[in-house]
TORMI-450528 format. One record per residue (C-alpha): residue number from 1; residue in one letter; chain; z, x, y. Coordinates in pm, 1 decimal, padded with zeros to 6 digits, always signed. Layout:
N
<rec><nr>NUM</nr><rest>A</rest><kette>A</kette><zz>Z</zz><xx>X</xx><yy>Y</yy></rec>
...
//
This chain:
198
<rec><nr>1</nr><rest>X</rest><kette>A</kette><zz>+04136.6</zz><xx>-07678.5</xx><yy>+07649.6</yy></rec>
<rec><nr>2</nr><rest>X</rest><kette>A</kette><zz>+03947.5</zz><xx>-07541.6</xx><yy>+07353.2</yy></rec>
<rec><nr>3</nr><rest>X</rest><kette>A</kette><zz>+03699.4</zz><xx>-07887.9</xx><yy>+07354.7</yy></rec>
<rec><nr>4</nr><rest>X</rest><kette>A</kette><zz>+03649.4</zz><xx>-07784.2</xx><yy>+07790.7</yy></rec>
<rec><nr>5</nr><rest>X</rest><kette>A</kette><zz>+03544.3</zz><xx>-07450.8</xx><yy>+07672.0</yy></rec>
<rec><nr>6</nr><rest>X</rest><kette>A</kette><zz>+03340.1</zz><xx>-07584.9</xx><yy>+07450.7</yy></rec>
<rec><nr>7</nr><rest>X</rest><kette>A</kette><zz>+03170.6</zz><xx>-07802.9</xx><yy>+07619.0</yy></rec>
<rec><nr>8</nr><rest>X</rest><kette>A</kette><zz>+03045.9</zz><xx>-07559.4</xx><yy>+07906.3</yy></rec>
<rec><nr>9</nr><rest>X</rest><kette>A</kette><zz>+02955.8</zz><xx>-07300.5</xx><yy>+07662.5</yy></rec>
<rec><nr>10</nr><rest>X</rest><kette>A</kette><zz>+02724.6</zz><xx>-07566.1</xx><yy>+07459.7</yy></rec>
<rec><nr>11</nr><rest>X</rest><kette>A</kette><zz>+02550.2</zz><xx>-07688.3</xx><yy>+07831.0</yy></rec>
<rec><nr>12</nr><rest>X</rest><kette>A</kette><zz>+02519.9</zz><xx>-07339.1</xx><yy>+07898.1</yy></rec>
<rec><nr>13</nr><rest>X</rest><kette>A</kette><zz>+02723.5</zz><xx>-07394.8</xx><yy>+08181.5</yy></rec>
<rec><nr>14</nr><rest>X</rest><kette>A</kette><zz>+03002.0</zz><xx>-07108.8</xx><yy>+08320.4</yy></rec>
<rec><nr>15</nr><rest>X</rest><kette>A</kette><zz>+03328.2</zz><xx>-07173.8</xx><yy>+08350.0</yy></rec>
<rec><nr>16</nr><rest>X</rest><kette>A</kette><zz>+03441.6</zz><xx>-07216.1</xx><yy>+08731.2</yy></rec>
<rec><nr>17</nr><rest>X</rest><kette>A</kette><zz>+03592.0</zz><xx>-06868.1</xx><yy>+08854.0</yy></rec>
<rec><nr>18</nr><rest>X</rest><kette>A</kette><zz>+03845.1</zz><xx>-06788.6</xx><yy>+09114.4</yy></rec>
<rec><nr>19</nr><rest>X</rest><kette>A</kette><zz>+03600.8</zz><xx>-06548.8</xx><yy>+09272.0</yy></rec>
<rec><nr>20</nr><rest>X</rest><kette>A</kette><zz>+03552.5</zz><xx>-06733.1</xx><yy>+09599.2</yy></rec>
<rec><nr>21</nr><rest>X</rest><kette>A</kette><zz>+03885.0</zz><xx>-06843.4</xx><yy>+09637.5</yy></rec>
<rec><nr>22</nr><rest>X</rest><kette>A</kette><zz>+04076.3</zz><xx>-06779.9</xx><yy>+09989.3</yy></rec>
<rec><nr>23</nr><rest>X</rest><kette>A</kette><zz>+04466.6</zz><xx>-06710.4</xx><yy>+09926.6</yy></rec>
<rec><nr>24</nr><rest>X</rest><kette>A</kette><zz>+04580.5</zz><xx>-06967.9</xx><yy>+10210.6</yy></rec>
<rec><nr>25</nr><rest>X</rest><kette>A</kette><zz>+04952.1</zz><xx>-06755.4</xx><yy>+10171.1</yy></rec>
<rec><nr>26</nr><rest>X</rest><kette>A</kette><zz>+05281.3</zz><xx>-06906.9</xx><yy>+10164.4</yy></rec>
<rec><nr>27</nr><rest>X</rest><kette>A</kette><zz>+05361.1</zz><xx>-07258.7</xx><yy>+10253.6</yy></rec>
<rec><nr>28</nr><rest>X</rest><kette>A</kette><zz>+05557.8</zz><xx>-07292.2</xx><yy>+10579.7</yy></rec>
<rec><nr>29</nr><rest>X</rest><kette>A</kette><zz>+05877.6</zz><xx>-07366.1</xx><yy>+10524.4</yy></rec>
<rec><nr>30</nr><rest>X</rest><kette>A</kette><zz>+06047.8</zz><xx>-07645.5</xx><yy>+10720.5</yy></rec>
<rec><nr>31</nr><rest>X</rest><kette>A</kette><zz>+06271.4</zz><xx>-07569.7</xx><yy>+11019.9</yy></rec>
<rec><nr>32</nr><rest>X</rest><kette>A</kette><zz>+06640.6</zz><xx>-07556.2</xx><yy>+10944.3</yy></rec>
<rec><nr>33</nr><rest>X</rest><kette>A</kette><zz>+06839.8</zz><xx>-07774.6</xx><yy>+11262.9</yy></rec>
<rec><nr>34</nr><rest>X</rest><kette>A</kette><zz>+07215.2</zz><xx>-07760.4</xx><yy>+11264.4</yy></rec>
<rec><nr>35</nr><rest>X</rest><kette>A</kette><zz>+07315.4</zz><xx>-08076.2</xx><yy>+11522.9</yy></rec>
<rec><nr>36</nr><rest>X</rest><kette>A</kette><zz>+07659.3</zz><xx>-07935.7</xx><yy>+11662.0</yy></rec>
<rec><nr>37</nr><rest>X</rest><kette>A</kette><zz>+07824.7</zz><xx>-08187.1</xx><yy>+11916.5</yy></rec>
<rec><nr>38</nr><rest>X</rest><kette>A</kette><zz>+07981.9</zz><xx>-08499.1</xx><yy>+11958.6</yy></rec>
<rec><nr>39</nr><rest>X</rest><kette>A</kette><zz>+07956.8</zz><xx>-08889.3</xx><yy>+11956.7</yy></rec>
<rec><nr>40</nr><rest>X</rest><kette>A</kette><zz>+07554.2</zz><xx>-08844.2</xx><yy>+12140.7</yy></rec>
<rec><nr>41</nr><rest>X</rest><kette>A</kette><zz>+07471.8</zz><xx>-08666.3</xx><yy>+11800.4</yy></rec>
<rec><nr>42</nr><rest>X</rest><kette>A</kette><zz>+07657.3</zz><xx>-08875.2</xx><yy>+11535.8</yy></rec>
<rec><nr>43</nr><rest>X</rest><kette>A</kette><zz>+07459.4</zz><xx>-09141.4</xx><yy>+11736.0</yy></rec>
<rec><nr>44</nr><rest>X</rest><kette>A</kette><zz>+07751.7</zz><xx>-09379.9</xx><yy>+11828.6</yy></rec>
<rec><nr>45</nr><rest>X</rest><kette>A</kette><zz>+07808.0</zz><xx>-09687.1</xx><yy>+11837.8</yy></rec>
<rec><nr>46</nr><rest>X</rest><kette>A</kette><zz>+07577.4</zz><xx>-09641.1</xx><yy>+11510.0</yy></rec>
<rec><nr>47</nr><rest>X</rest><kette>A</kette><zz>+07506.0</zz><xx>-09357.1</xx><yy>+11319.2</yy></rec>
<rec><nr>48</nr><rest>X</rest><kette>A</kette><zz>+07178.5</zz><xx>-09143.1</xx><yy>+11315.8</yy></rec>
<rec><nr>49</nr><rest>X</rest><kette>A</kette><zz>+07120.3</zz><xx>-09153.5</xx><yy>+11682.1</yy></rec>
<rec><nr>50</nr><rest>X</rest><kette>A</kette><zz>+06852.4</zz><xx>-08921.5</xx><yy>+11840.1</yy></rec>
<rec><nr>51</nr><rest>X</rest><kette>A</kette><zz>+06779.7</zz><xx>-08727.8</xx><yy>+11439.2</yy></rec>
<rec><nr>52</nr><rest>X</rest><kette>A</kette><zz>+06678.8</zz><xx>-09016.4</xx><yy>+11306.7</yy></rec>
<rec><nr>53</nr><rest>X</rest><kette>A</kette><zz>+06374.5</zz><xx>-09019.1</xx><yy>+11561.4</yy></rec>
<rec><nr>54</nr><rest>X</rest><kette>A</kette><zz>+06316.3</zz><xx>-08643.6</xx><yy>+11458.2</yy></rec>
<rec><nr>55</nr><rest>X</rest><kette>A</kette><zz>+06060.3</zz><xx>-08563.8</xx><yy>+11160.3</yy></rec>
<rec><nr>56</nr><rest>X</rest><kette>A</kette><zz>+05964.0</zz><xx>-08273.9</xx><yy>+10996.4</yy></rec>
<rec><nr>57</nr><rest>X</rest><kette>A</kette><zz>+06310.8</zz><xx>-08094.6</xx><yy>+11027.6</yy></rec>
<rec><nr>58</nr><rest>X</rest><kette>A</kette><zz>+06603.3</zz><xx>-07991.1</xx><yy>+10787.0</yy></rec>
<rec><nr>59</nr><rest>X</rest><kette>A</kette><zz>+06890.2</zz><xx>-08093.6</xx><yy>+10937.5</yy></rec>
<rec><nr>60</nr><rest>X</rest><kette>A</kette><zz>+07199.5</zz><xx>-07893.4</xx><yy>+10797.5</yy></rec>
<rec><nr>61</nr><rest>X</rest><kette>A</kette><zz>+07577.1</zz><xx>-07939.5</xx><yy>+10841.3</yy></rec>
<rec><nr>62</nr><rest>X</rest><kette>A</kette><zz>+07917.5</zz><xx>-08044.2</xx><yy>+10670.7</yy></rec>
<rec><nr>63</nr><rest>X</rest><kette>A</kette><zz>+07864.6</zz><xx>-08429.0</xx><yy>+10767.0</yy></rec>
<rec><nr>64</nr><rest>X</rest><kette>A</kette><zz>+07564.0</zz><xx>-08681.7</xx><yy>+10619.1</yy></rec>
<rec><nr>65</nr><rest>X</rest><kette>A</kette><zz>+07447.9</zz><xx>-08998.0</xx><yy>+10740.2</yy></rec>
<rec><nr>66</nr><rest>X</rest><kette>A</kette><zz>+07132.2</zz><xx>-09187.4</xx><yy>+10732.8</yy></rec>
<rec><nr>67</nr><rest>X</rest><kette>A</kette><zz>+06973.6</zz><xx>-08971.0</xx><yy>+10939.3</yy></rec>
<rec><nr>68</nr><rest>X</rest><kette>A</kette><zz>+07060.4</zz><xx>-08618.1</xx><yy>+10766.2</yy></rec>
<rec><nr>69</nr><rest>X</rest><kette>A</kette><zz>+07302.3</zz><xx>-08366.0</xx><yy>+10852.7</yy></rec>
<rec><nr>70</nr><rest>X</rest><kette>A</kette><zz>+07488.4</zz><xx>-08281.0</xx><yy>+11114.2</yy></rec>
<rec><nr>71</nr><rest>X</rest><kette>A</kette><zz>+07793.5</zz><xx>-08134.1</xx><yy>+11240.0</yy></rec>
<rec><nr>72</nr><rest>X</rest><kette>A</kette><zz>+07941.7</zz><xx>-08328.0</xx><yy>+11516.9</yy></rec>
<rec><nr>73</nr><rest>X</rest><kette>A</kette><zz>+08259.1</zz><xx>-08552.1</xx><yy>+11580.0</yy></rec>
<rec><nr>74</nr><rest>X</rest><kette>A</kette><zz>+08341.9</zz><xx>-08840.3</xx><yy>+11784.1</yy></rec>
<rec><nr>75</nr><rest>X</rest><kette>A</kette><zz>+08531.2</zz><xx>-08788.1</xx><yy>+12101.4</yy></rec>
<rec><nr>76</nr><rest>X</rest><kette>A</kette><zz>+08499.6</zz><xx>-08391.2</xx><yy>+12087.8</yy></rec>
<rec><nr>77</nr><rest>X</rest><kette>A</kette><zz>+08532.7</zz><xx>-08161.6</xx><yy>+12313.6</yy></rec>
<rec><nr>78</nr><rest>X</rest><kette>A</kette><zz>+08324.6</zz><xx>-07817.6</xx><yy>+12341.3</yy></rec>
<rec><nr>79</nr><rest>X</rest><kette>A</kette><zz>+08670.6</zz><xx>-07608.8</xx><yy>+12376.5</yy></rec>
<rec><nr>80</nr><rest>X</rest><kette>A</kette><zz>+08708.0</zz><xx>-07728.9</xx><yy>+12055.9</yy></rec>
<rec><nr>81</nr><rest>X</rest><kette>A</kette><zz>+08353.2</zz><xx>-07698.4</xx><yy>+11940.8</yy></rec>
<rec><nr>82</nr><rest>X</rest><kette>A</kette><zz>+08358.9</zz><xx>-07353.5</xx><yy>+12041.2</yy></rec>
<rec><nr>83</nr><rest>X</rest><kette>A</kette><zz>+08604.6</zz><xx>-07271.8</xx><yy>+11766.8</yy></rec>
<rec><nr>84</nr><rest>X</rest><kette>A</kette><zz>+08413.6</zz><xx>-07431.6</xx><yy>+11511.6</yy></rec>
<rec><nr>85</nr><rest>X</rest><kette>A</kette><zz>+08091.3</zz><xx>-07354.8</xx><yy>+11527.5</yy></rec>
<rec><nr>86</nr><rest>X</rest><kette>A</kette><zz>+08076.5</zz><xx>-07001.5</xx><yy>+11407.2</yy></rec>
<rec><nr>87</nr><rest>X</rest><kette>A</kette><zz>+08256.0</zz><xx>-07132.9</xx><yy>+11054.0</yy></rec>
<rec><nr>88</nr><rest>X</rest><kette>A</kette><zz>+07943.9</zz><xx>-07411.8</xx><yy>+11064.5</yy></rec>
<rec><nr>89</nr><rest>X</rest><kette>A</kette><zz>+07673.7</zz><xx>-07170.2</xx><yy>+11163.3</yy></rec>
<rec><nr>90</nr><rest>X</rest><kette>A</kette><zz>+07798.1</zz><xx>-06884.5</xx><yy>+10914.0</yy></rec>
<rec><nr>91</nr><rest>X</rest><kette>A</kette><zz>+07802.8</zz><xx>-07177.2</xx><yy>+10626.1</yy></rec>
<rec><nr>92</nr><rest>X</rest><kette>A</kette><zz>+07471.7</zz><xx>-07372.9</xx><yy>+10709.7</yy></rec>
<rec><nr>93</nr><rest>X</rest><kette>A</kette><zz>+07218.0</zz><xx>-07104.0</xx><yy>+10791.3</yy></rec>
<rec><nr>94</nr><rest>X</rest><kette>A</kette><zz>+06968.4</zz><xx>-07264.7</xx><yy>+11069.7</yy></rec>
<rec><nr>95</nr><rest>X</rest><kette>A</kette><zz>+06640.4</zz><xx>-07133.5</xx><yy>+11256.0</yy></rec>
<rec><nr>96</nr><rest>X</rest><kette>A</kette><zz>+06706.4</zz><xx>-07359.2</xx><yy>+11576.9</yy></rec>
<rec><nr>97</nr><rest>X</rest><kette>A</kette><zz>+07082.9</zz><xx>-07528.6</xx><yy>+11667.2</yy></rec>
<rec><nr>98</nr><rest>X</rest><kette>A</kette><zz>+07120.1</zz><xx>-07834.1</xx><yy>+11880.1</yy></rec>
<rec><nr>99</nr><rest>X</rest><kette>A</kette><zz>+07425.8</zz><xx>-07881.1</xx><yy>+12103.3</yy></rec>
<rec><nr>100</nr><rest>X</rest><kette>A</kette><zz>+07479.7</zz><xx>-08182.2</xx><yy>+12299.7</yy></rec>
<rec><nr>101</nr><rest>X</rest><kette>A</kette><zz>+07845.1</zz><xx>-08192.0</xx><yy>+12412.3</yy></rec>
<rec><nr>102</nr><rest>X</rest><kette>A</kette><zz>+08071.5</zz><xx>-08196.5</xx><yy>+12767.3</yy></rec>
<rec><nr>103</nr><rest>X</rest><kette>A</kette><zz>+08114.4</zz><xx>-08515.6</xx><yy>+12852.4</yy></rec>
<rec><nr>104</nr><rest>X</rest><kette>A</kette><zz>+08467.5</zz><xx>-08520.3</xx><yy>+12679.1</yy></rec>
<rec><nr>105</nr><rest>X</rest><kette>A</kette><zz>+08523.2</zz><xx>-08221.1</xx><yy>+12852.1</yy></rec>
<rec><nr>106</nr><rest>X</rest><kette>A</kette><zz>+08465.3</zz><xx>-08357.1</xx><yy>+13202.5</yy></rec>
<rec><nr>107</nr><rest>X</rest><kette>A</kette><zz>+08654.2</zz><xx>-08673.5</xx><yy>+13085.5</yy></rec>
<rec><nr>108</nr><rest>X</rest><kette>A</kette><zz>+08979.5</zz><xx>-08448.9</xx><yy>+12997.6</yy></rec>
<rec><nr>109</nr><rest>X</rest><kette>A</kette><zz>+08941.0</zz><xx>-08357.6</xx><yy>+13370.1</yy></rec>
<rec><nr>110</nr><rest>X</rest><kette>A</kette><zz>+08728.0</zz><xx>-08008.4</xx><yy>+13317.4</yy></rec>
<rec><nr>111</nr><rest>X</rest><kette>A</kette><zz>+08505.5</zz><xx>-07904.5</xx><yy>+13628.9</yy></rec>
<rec><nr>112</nr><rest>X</rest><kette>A</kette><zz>+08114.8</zz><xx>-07906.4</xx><yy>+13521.2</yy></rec>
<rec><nr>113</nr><rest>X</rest><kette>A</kette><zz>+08158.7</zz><xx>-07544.0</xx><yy>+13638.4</yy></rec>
<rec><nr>114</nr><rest>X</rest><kette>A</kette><zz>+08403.7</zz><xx>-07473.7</xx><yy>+13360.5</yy></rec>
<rec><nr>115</nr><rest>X</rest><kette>A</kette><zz>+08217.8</zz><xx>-07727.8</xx><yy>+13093.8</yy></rec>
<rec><nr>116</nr><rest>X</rest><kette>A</kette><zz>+07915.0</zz><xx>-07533.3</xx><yy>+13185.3</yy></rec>
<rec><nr>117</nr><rest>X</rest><kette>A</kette><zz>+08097.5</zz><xx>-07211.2</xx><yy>+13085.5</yy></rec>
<rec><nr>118</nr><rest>X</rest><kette>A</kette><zz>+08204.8</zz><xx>-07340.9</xx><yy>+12762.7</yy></rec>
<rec><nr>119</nr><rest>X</rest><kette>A</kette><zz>+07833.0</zz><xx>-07465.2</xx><yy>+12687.6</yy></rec>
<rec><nr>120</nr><rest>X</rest><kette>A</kette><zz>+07758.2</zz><xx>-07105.4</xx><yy>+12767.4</yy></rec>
<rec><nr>121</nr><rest>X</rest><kette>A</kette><zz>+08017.4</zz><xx>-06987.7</xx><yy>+12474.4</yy></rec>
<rec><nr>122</nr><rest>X</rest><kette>A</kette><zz>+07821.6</zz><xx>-07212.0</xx><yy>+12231.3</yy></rec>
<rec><nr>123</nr><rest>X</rest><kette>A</kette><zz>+07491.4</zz><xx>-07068.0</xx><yy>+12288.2</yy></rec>
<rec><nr>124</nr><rest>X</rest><kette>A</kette><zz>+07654.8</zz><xx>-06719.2</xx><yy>+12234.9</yy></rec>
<rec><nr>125</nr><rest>X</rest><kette>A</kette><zz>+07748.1</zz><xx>-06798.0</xx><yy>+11856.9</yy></rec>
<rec><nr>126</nr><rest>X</rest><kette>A</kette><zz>+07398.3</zz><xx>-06875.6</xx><yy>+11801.4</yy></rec>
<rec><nr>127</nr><rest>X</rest><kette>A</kette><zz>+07382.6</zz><xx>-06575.0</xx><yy>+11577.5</yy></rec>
<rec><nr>128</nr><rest>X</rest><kette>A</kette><zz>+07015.8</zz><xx>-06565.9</xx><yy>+11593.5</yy></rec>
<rec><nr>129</nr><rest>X</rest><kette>A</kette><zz>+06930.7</zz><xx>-06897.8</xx><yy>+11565.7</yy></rec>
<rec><nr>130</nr><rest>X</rest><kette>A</kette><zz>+06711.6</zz><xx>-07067.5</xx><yy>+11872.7</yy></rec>
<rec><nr>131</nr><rest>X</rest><kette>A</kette><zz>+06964.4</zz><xx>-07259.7</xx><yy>+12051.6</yy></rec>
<rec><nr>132</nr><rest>X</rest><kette>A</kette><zz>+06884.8</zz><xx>-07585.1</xx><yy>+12240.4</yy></rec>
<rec><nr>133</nr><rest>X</rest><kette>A</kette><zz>+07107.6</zz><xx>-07740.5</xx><yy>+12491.0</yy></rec>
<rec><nr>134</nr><rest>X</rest><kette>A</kette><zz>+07078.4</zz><xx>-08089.5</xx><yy>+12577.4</yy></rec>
<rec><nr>135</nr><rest>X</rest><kette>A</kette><zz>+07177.9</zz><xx>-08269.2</xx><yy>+12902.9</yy></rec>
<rec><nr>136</nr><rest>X</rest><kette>A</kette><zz>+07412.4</zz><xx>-08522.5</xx><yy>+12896.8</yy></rec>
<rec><nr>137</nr><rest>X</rest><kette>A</kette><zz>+07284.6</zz><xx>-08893.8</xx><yy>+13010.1</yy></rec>
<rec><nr>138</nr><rest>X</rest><kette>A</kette><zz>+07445.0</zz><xx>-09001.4</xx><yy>+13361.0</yy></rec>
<rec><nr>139</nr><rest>X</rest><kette>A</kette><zz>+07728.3</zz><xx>-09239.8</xx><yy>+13289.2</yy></rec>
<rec><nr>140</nr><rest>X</rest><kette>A</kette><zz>+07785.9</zz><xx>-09535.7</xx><yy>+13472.7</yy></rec>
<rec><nr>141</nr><rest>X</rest><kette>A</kette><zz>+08141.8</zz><xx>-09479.6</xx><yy>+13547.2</yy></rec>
<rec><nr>142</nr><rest>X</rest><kette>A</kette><zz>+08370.4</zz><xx>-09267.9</xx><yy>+13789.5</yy></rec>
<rec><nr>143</nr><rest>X</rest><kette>A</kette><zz>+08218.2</zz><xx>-08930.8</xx><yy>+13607.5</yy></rec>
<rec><nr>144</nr><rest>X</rest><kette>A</kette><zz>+07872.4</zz><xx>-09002.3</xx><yy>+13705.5</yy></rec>
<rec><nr>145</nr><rest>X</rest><kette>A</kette><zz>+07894.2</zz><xx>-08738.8</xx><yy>+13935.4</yy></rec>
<rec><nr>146</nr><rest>X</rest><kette>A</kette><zz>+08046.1</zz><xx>-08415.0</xx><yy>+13751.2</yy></rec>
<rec><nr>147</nr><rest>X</rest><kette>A</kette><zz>+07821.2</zz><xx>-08517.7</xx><yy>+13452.7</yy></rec>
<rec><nr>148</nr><rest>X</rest><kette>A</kette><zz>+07531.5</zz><xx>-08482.0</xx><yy>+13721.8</yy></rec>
<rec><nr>149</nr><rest>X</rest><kette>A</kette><zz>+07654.7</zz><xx>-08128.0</xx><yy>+13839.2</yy></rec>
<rec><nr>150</nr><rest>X</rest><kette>A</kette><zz>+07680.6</zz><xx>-08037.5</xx><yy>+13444.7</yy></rec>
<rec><nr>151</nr><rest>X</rest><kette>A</kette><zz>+07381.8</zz><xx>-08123.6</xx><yy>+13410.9</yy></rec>
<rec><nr>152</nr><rest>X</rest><kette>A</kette><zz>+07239.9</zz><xx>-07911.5</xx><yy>+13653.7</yy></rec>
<rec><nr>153</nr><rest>X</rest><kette>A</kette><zz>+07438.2</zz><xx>-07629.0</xx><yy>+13563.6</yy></rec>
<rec><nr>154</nr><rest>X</rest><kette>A</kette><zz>+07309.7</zz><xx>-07656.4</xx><yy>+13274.2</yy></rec>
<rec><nr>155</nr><rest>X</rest><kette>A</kette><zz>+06899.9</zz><xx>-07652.9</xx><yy>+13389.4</yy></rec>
<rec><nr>156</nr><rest>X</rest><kette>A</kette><zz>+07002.4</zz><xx>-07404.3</xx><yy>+13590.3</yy></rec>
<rec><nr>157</nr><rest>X</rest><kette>A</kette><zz>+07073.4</zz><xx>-07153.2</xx><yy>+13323.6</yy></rec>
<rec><nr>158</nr><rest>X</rest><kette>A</kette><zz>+06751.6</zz><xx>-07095.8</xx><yy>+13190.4</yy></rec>
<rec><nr>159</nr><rest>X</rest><kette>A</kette><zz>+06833.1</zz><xx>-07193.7</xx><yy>+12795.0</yy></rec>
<rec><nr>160</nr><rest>X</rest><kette>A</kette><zz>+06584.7</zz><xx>-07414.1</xx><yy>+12589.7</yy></rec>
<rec><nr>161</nr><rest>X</rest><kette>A</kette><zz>+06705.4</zz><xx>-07708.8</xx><yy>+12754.1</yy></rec>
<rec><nr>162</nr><rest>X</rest><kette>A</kette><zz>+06602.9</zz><xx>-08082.0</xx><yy>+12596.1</yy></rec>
<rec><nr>163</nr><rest>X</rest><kette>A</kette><zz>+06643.8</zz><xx>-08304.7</xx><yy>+12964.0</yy></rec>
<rec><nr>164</nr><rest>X</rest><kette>A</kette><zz>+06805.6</zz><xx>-08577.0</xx><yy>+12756.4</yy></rec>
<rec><nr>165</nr><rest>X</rest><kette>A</kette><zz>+06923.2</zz><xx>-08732.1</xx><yy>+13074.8</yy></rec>
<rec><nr>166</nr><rest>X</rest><kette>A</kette><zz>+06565.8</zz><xx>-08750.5</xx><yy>+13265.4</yy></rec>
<rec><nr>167</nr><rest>X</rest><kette>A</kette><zz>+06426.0</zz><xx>-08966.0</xx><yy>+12985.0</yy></rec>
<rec><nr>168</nr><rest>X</rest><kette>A</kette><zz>+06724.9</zz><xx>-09215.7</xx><yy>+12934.5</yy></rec>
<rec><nr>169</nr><rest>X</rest><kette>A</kette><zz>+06828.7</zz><xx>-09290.8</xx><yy>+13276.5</yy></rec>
<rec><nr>170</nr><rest>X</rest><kette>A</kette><zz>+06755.3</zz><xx>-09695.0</xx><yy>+13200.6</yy></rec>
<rec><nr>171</nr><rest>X</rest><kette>A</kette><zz>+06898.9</zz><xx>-09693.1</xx><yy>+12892.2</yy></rec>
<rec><nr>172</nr><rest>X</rest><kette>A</kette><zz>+07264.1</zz><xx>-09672.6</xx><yy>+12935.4</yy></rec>
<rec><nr>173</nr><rest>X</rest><kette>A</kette><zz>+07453.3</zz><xx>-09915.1</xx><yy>+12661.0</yy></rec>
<rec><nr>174</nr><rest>X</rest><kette>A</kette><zz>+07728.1</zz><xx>-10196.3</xx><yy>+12719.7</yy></rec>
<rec><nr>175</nr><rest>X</rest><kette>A</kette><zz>+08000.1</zz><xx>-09895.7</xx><yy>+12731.5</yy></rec>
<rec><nr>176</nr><rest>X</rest><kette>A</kette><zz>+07862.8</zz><xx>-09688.6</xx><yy>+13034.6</yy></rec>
<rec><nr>177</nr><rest>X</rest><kette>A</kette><zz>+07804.9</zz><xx>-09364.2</xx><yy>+12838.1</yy></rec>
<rec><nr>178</nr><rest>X</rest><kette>A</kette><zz>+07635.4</zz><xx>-09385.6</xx><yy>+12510.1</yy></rec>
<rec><nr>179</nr><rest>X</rest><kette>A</kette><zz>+07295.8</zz><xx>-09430.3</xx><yy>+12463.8</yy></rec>
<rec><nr>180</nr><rest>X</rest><kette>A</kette><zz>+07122.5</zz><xx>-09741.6</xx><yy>+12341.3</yy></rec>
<rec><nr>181</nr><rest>X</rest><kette>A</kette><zz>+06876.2</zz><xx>-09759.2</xx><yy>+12058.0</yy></rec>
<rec><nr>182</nr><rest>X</rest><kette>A</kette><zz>+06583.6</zz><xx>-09739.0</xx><yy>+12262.9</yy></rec>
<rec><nr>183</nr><rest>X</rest><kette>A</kette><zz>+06769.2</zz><xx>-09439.9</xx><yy>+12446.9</yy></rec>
<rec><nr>184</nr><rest>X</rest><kette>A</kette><zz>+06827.6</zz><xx>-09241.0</xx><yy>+12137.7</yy></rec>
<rec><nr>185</nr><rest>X</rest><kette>A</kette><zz>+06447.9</zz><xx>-09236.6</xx><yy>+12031.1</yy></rec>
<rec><nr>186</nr><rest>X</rest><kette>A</kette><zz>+06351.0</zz><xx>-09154.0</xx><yy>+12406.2</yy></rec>
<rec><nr>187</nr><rest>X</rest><kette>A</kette><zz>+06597.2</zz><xx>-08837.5</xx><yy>+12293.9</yy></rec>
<rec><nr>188</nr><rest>X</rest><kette>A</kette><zz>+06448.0</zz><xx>-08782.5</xx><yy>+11969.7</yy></rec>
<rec><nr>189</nr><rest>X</rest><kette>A</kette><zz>+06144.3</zz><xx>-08729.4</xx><yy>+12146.4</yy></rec>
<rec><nr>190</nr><rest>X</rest><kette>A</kette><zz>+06270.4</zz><xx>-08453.8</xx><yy>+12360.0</yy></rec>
<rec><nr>191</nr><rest>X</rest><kette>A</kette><zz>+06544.6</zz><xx>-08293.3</xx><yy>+12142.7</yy></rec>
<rec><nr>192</nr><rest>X</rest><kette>A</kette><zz>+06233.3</zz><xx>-08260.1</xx><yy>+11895.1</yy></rec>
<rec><nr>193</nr><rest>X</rest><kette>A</kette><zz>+05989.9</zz><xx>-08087.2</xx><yy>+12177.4</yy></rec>
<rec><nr>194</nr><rest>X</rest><kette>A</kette><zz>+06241.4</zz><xx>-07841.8</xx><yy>+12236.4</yy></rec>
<rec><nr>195</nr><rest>X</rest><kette>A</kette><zz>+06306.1</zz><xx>-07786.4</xx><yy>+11884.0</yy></rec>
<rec><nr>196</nr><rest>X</rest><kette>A</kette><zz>+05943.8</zz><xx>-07689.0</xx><yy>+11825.6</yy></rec>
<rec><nr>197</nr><rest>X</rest><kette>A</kette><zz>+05922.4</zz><xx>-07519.2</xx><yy>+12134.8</yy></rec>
<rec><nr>198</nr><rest>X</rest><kette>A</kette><zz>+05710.3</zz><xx>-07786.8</xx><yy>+12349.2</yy></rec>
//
């Protein structure tokens, strides 16, 4: 440092100042996502599923894959998620949480009407965090149509939806209800609109 100092002094040069600089403030930090939900968000019959087409995010939650964070389960159910998700939102602190869940509901014989009401608890434990709510893709089974009138329960209700099911309707895998590869990523794309507010 002394030999710089040196240097300008003997070119009769000054040293550079600080006087023009602009203070461009804080960095932004990254947007915190806590995933809550069920086999769509773990990303079966692999793992990642719609997050791993997400960039740019935090993703926060007990469970890690390739993809990040997340707190979701195969196979369950929002009466059960209901429970849960305060203890997950209270212990991984998010700015926007994603739920994609009912179709185990409506499988276990649920109306949409009463699936729709559970979704409805979910958004309540938000505890300030932005909540989006994602449809569920159209299954190509006997459910097809209570997973419809879900769905539209679910538009209806004027939440930060992500219209997972408008974007995947062709790609339905081998099993009738999950999504396949291409499927996730077409839900990555929304999921990650509505996270940003699109």
């Amino acid at each position: 440092m002394m030999l710089v100092a040196l240097f300008v002094v003997a070119c009769g040069a000054s040293p550079p100042s600080d006087a023009g600089a602009v203070d461009a403030g804080p960095l932004p930090r990254v947007l915190r996502v806590l995933p809550i939900g069920d086999s769509y968000t773990v990303g079966y019959p692999g793992e990642g599923g719609w997050r791993a087409h997400v960039e740019g995010v935090e993703f926060v939650g007990p469970f890690r894959d390739s993809a990040g964070a997340f707190a979701a389960v195969n196979g369950r159910r929002l009466a059960t998620l209901v429970h849960e998700a305060p203890t997950w939102i209270a212990a991984y602190p998010a700015d926007v949480v994603v739920v994609w869940a009912g179709y185990n509901d409506l499988d276990d014989g649920t109306t949409p009407a009463a699936t729709a009401a559970l979704m409805a608890e979910m958004v309540a434990e938000g505890d300030g965090a932005r909540v989006v709510v994602c449809t569920t893709p159209v299954p190509s089974n006997d459910l097809a149509d209570a997973v419809r009138a879900y769905d539209d329960a679910l538009r209806a209700r004027g939440w930060t939806l992500a219209d997972v099911d408008a974007v995947t309707r062709e790609d339905i895998g081998p099993d009738g209800v999950h999504l396949t590869a291409r499927g996730y990523e077409a839900a990555g794309r929304v999921i990650a609109e509505a996270i940003v507010g699109r």
